[in-house]
N, C-alpha and C positions, 0 to 999 in steps of 0.2 A: 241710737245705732239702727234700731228696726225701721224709723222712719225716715233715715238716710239713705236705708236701701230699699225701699220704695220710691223713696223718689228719683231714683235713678232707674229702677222699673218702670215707672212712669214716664219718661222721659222730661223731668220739668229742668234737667239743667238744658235743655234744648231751646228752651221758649221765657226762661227767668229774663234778667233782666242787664246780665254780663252773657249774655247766648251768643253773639257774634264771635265771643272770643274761641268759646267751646266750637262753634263751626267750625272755624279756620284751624284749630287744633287737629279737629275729625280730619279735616279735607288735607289737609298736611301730613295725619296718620295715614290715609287711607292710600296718596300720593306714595308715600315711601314703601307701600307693601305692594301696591303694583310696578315701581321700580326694583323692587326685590325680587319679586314674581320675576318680572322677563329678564332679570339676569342669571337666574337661575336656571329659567328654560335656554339661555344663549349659553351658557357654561355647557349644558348635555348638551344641546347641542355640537357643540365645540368635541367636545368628550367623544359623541357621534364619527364624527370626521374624523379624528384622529385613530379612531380604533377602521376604520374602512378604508386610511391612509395605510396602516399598519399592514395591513391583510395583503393589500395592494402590490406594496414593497415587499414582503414576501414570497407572493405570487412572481412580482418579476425578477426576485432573486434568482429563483427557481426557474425559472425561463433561462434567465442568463447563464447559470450552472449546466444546464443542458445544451445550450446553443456552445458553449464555452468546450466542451466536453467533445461535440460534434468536429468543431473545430478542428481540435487538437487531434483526434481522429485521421481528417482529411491531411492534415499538415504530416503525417507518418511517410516514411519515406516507400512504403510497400505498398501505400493507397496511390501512392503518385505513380508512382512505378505503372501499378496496373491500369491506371486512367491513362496515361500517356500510350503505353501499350496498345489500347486501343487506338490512337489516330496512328498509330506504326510511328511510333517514334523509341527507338531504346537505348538503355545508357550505355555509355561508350565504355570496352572494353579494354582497350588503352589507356592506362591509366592520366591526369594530364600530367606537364610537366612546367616546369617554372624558365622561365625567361628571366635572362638578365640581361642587362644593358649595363656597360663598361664605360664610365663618358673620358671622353681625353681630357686630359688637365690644361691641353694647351689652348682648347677650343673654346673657353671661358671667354 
């Protein structure tokens, strides 16, 4: 046992006499923990974005909540009133009335 793990301190399974195989082993390990590595980093990534998406969408809720707000504000029938007021225009005091039209039966 002691001098199998020496010789692995050593590195003689590197240079023995089955070593190509242990190569391609390493390089195959070594391959799949740098595919590991950058999927990890593309996930935060990802994780990144979506939390700056988040923020984002909130921000513009909140814009739209206020502009929405203002809106409905201006659409009041006392804000119209008084914006028209100013080019001299005001509402009619007469109240309106309804028109009807009567069609003859025989005009068909």
């Amino acid at each position: 046992m002691k001098n199998g793990i020496l010789d692995i301190l050593k590195g003689k399974f590197l240079v023995s006499g089955d070593a190509p195989k242990n190569w391609l082993f390493i390089i195959f390990v070594s391959f799949l923990a740098t595919v590991m590595i950058g999927s990890s980093h593309s996930a935060d990534r990802k994780v990144h974005q979506i939390a700056a998406l988040n923020e984002e969408v909130k921000e513009l809720r909140s814009q739209f909540v206020d502009v929405h707000k203002d809106v409905q504000r201006l659409k009041l029938e006392s804000t119209i009133t008084t914006t028209v007021a100013e080019k001299e225009l005001y509402p009619s005091e007469v109240p309106p009335r309804k028109i009807r039209v009567k069609s003859i039966k025989g005009d068909e």
